[in-house]
C-alpha positions as CSV (number, residue, x, y, z in Angstrom):
1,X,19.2,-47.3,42.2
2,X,18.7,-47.1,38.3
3,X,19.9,-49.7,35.6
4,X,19.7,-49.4,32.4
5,X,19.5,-52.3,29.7
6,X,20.3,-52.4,25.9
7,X,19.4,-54.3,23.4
8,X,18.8,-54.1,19.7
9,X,22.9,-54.2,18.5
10,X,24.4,-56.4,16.2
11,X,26.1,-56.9,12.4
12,X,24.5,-54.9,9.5
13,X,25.3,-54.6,5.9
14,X,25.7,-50.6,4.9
15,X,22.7,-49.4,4.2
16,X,20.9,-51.3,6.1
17,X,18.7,-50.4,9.7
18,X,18.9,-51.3,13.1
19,X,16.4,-50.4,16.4
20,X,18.3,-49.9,19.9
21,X,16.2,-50.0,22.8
22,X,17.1,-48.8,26.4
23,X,15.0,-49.9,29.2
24,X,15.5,-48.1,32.4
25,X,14.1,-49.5,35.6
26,X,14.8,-49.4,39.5
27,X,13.5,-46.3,41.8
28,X,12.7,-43.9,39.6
29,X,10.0,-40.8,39.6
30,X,10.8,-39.7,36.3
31,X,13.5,-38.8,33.5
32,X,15.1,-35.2,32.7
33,X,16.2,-36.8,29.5
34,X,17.7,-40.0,27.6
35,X,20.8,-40.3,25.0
36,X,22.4,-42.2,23.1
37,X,26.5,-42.2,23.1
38,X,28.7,-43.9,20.8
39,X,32.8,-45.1,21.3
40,X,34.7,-46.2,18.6
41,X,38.3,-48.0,19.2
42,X,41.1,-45.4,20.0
43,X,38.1,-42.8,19.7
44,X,36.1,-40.6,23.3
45,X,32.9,-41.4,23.6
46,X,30.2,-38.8,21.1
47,X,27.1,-37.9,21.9
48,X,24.9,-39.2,19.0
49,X,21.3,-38.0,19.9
50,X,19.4,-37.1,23.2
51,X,15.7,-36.2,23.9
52,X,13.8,-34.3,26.6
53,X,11.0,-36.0,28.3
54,X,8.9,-33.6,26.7
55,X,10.0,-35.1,23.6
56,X,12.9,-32.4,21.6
57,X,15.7,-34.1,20.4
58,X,19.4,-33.4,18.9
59,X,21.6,-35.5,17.2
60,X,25.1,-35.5,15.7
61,X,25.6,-34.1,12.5
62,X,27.0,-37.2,10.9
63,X,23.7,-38.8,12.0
64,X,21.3,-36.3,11.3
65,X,18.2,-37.6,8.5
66,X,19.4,-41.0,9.3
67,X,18.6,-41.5,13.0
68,X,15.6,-41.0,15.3
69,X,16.0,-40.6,19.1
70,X,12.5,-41.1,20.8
71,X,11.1,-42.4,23.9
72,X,8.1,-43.8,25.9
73,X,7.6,-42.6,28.9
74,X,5.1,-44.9,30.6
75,X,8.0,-47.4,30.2
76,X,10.8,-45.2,30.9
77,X,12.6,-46.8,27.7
78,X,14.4,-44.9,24.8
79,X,15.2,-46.4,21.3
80,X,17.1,-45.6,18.7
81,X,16.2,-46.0,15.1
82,X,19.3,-45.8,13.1
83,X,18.8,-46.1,9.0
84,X,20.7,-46.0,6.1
85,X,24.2,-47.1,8.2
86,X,27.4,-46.8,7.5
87,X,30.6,-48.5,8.5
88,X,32.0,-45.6,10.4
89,X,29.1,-45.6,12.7
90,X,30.5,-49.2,13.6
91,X,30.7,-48.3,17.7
92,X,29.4,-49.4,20.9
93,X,26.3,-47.6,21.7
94,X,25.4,-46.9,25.4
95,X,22.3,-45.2,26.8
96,X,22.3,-42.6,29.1
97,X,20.2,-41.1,31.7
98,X,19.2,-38.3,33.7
99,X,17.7,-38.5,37.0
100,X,16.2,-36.1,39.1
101,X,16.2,-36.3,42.8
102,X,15.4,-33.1,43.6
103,X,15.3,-29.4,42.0
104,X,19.2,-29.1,42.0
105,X,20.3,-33.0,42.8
106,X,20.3,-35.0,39.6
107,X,22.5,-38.4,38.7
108,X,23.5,-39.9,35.5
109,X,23.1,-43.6,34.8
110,X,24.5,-46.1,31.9
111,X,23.7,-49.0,30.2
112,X,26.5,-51.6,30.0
113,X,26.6,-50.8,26.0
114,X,25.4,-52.7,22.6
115,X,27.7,-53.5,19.9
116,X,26.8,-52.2,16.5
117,X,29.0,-53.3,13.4
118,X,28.7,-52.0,10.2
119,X,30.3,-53.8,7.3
120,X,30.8,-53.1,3.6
């Protein structure tokens, strides 16, 4: 069993920065990779960046130069540096990940979700 914890959400002014943190813990070898998702009301849930374990990462476009994805293994935890935000990235942000159980058996796990708001 996995479980993933964020933290690191909150209110912002535009323009401004916050750091997302995902902590994954429970019985678990290793990770295939980590992401970050984002919902918006009356909006399906966007992928917003994701990185390998061996460290390559994509974003979104509408996040690209202002957010970096990256990870630490030894502590199985992914983070999320987002800069220079926006109001329409106002979204709950939930951290995924992938876990390997095998060569072919894999399962994804989520965190509960963090609450960014980003006001004018």
């Amino acid at each position: 069993q996995v479980q993933l914890v964020e933290s690191g959400g909150g209110l912002v002014q535009a323009g401004g920065s916050l750091r997302l943190s995902c902590a994954a813990s429970g019985s678990i070898f290793s990770i295939n990779a980590m992401g970050w998702y984002r919902q918006a009301p009356g909006k399906q849930r966007e992928l917003v960046a994701d990185i390998t374990s061996g460290g390559s990462s994509i974003y979104a476009d509408s996040v690209k130069g202002r957010f970096t994805i990256s990870r630490d293994n030894a502590k199985n935890t992914a983070y999320l540096q987002m800069n220079s935000l926006k109001p329409e990235d106002t979204a709950v942000y939930y951290c995924n990940a992938n876990v390997p159980y095998g060569s072919s058996w894999y399962r994804d796990y989520w965190g509960q979700g963090t609450q960014v708001t980003v006001s004018s």
